[in-house]
C-alpha positions in Angstrom: 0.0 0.0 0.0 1.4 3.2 -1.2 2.2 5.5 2.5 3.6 8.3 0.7 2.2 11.5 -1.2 5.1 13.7 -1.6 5.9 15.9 1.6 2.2 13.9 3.3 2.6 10.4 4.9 -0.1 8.4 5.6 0.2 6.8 9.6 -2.6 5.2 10.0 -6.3 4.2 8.6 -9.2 4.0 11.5 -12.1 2.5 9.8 -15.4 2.9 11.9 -18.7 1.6 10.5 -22.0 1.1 12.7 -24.8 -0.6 11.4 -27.3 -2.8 12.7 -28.8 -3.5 16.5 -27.2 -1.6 19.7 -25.4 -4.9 20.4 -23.9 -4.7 17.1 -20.0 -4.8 17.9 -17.5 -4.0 14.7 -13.9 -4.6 14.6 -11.7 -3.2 11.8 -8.1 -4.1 11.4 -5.3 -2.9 9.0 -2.1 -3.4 8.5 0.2 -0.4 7.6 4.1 0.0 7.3 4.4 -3.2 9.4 1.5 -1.8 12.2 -1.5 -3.6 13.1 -4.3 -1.1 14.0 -7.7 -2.2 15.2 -10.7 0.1 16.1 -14.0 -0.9 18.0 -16.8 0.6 17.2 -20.2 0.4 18.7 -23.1 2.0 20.7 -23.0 0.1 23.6 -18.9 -1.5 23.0 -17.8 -4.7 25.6 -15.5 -3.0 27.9 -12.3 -5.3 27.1 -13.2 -6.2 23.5 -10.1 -4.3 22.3 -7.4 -5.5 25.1 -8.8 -9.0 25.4 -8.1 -9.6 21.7 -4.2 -7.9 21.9 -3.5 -9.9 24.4 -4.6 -13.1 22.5 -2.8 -11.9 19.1 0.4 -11.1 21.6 0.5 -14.1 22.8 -0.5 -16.2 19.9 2.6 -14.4 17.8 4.8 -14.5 20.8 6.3 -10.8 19.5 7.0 -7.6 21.8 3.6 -6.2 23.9 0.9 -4.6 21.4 0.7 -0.8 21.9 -2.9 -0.1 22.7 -3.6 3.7 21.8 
């Protein structure tokens, strides 16, 4: 994926889409310059949704702790 536009470089893409019921829970995730980025979006969002699933991907990879921003 192209990150540059001459002097503008593109960090990051946060996705966020809500559709359907208030329990409706939606997870986007990207990969950019060798980054995963997830976003949680929801009306009523699971407190942990987010954290629960770094610390599975951490430990499933065994790499370095996730940043969670």
């Amino acid at each position: 994926m192209r990150t540059s536009f001459g002097r503008l470089k593109l960090k990051a893409l946060y996705p966020a889409v809500l559709s359907g019921d208030i329990d409706t829970q939606a997870i986007s995730v990207i990969t950019l310059n060798g980054a995963l980025h997830i976003t949680h979006a929801s009306r009523k969002p699971l407190p942990s949704l987010v954290e629960d699933a770094c610390e599975i991907l951490t430990e499933a990879s065994a790499v370095s702790p996730l940043v969670v921003e």
